[in-house]
One Martini backbone bead per residue (centre of mass of N, CA, C, O) as a GRO file, in nm:
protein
  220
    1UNK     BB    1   8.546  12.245  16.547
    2UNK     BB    2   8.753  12.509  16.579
    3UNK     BB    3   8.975  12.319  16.692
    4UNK     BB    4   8.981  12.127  16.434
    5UNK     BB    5   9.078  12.392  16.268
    6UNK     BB    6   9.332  12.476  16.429
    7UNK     BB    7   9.477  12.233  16.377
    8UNK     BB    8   9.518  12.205  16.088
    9UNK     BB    9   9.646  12.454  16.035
   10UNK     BB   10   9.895  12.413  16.207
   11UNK     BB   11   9.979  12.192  15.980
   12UNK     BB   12  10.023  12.338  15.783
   13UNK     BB   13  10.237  12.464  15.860
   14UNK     BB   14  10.431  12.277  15.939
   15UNK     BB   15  10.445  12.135  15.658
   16UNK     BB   16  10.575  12.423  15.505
   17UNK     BB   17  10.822  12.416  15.688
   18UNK     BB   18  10.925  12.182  15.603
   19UNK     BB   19  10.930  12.234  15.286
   20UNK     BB   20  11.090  12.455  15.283
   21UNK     BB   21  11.406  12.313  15.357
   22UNK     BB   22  11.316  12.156  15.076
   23UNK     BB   23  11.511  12.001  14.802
   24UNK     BB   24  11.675  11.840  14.519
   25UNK     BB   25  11.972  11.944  14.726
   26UNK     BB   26  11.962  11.778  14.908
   27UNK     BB   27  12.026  11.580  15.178
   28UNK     BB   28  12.027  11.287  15.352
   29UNK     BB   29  12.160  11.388  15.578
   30UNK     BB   30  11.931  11.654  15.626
   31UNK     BB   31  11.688  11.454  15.655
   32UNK     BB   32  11.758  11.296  15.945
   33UNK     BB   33  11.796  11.561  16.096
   34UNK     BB   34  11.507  11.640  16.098
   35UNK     BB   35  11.415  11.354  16.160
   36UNK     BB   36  11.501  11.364  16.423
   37UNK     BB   37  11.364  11.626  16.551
   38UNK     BB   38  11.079  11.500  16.485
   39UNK     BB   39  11.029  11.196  16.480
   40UNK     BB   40  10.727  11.088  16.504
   41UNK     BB   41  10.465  11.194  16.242
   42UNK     BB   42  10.217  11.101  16.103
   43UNK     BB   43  10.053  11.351  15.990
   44UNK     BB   44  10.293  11.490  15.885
   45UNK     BB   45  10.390  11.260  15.677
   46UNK     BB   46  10.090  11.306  15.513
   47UNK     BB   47  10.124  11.602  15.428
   48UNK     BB   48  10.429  11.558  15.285
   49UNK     BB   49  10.352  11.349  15.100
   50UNK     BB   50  10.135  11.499  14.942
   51UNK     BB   51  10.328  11.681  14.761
   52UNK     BB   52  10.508  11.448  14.549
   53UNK     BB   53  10.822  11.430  14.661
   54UNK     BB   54  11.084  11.325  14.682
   55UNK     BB   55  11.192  11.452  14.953
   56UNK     BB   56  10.964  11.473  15.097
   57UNK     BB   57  10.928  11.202  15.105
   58UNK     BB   58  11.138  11.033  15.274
   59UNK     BB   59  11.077  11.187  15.495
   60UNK     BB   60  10.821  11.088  15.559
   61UNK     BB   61  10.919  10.815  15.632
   62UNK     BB   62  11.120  10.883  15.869
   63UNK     BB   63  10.812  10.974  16.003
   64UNK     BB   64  10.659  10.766  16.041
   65UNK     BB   65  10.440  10.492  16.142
   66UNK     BB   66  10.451  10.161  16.115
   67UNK     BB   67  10.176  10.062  16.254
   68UNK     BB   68   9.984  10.229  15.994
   69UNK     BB   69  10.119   9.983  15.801
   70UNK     BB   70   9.926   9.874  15.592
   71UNK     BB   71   9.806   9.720  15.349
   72UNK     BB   72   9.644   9.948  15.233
   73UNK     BB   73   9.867  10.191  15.326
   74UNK     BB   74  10.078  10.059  15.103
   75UNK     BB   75   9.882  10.060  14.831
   76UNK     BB   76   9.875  10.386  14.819
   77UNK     BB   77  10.185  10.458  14.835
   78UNK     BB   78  10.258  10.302  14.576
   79UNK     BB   79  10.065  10.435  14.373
   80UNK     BB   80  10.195  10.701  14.438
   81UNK     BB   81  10.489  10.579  14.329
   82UNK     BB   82  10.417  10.615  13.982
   83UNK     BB   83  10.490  10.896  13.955
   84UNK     BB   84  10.788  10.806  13.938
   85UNK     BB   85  11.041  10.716  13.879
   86UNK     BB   86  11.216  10.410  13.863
   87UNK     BB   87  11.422  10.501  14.088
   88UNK     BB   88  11.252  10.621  14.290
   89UNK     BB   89  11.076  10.443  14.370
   90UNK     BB   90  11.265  10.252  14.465
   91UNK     BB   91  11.377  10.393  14.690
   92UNK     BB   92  11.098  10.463  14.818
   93UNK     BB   93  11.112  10.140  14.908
   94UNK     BB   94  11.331  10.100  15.008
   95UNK     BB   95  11.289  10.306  15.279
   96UNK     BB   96  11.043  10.150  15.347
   97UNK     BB   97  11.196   9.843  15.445
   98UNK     BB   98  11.381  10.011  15.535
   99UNK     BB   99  11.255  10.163  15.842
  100UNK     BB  100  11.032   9.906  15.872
  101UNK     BB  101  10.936   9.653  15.717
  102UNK     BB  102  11.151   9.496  15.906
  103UNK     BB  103  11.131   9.567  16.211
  104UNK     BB  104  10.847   9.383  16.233
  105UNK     BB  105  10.647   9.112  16.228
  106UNK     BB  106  10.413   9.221  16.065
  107UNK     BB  107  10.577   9.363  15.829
  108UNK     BB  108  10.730   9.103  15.749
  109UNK     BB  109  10.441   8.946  15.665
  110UNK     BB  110  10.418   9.141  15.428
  111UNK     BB  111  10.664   9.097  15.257
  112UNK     BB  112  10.609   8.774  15.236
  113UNK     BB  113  10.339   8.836  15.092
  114UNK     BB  114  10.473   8.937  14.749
  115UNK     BB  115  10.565   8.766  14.539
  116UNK     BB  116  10.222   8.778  14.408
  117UNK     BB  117  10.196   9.065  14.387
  118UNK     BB  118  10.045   9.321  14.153
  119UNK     BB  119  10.286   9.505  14.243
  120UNK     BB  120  10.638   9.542  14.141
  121UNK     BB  121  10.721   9.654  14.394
  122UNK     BB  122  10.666   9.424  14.602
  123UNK     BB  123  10.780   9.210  14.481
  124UNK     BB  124  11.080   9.356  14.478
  125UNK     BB  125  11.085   9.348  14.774
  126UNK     BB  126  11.085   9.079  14.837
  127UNK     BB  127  11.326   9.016  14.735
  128UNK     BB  128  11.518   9.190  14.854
  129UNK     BB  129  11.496   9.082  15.087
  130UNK     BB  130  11.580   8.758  15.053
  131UNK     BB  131  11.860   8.915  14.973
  132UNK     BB  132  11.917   9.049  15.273
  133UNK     BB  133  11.932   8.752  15.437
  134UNK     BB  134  12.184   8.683  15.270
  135UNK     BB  135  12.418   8.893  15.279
  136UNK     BB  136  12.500   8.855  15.541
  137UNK     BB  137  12.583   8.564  15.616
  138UNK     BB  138  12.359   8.404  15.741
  139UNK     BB  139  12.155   8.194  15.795
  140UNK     BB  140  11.885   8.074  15.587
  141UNK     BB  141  11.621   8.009  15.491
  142UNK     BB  142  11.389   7.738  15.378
  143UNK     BB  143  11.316   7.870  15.087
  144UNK     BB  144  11.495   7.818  14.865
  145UNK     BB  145  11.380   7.625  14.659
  146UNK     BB  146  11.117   7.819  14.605
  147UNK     BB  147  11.275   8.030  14.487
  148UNK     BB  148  11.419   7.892  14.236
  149UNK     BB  149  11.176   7.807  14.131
  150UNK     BB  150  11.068   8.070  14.054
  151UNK     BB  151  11.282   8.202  13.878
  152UNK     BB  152  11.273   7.970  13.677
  153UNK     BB  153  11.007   8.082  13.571
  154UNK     BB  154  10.973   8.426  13.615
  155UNK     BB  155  11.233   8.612  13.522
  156UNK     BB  156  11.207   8.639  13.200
  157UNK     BB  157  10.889   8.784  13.269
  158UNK     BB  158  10.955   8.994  13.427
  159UNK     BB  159  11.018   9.300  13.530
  160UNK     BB  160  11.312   9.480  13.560
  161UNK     BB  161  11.312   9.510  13.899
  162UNK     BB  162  11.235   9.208  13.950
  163UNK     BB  163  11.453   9.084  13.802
  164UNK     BB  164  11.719   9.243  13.981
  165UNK     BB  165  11.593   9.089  14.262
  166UNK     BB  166  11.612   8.823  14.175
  167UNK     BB  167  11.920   8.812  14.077
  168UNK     BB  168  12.007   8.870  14.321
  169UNK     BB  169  11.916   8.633  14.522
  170UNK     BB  170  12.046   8.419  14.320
  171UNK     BB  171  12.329   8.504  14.389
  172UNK     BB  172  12.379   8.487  14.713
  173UNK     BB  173  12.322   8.182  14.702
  174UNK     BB  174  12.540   8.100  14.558
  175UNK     BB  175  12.728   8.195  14.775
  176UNK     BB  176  12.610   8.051  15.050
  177UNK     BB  177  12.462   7.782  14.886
  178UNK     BB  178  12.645   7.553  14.726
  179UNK     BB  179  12.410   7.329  14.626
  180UNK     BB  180  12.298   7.606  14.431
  181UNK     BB  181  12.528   7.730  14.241
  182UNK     BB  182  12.482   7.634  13.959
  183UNK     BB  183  12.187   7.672  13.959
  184UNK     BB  184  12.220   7.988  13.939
  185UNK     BB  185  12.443   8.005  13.709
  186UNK     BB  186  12.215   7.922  13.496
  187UNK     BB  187  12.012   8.160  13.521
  188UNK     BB  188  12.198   8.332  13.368
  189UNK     BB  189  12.299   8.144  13.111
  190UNK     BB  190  11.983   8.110  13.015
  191UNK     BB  191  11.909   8.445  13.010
  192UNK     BB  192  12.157   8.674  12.985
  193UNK     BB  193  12.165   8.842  13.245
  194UNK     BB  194  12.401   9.102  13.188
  195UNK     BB  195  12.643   9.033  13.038
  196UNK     BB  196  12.675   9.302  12.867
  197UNK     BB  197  12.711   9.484  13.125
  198UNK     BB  198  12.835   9.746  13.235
  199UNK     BB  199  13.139   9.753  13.427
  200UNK     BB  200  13.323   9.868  13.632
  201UNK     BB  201  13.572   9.906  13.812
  202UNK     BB  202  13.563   9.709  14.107
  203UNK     BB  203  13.288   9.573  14.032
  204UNK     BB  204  12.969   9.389  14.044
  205UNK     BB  205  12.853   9.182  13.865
  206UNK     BB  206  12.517   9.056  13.780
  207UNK     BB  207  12.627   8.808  13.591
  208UNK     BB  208  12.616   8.523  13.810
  209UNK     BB  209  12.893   8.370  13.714
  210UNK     BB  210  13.050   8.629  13.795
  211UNK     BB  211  12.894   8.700  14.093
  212UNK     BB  212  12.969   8.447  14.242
  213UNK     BB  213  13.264   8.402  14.186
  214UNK     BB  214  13.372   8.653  14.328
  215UNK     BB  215  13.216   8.640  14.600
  216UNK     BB  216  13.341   8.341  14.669
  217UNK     BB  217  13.630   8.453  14.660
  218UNK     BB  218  13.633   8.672  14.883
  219UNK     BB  219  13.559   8.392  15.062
  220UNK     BB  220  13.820   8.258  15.086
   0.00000   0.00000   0.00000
């Protein structure tokens, strides 16, 4: 029992020294860095994260193992990133789906598994995930037809990352599968979504009749 009180305090030593080195100023290559030194540490990770902040959290995810990543156990890291601002949380879910969930096939298994989940981060990377099948430029997968049916029914009632993450895979397909470019294209005039939205210049716009064109202009 002492030595497991011992081991106990060793980590929490641990987890104090590593979020000493990181504030809201940290770079994110400084944090790769960390990481890199660190290598795998579950339970290291577990007790960065619970810190609640999120530069400590991003590093938290580059040292999990992903092996422990269960849905239950993502489950819990999304309920706990309810905490962050809409932009943290995205982020803190692309990392953990870049990082991990893409990774093997079991969490891919789990990601494939979200079109319908409850919770609008899931929901988010599944969709995010689709779309980034798809602007590799690599051959599709076979399910083009029912994601542009389900975006055509439920993007313009869908939670607002969620809405962004659709309209990203239906601009992609519109680039790389011809014959769904049309219809991809009316998702957009029919929704209206991102038409009046500033764009930068030289930047591609999110508006799909806009997005679609410009990206097969590129690739001609």
């Amino acid at each position: 029992m002492s030595e497991n009180k011992s081991t106990a305090v060793k980590r929490s030593d641990k987890a104090e020294s590593i979020l000493s080195q990181i504030n809201r100023d940290t770079k994110l290559g400084e944090l790769r860095k960390i990481a890199k030194k660190i290598k795998k540490d579950h339970e290291l990770a577990v007790a960065v994260w619970a810190s609640g902040e999120f530069m400590p959290r991003l590093l938290a995810i580059l040292i999990m193992d992903k092996n422990q990543l269960t849905q239950e156990v993502l489950d819990e890291l999304v309920q706990d990133m309810q905490s962050h601002t809409l932009e943290e949380r995205n982020n803190l879910m692309d990392w953990l789906m870049a990082n991990h969930l893409t990774k093997d096939k079991k969490r891919i298994a789990l990601l494939e598994s979200w079109m319908d989940s409850p919770s609008a981060l899931q929901r988010r990377a599944f969709w995010y995930y689709q779309a980034r099948l798809r602007w590799t430029g690599k051959t599709p997968p076979d399910n083009t037809e029912d994601l542009i049916s389900k975006i055509e029914a439920n993007i313009a009632e869908e939670e607002p990352e969620v809405q962004w993450a659709m309209n990203f895979t239906a601009g992609w397909i519109g680039v790389y599968e011809e014959k769904y470019r049309e219809r991809c294209s009316q998702i957009g005039e029919k929704t209206g979504l991102y038409k009046d939205e500033f764009v930068s210049r030289g930047c591609t716009p999110n508006y799909l009749p806009e997005f679609i064109k410009m990206e097969v202009s590129k690739r001609s």
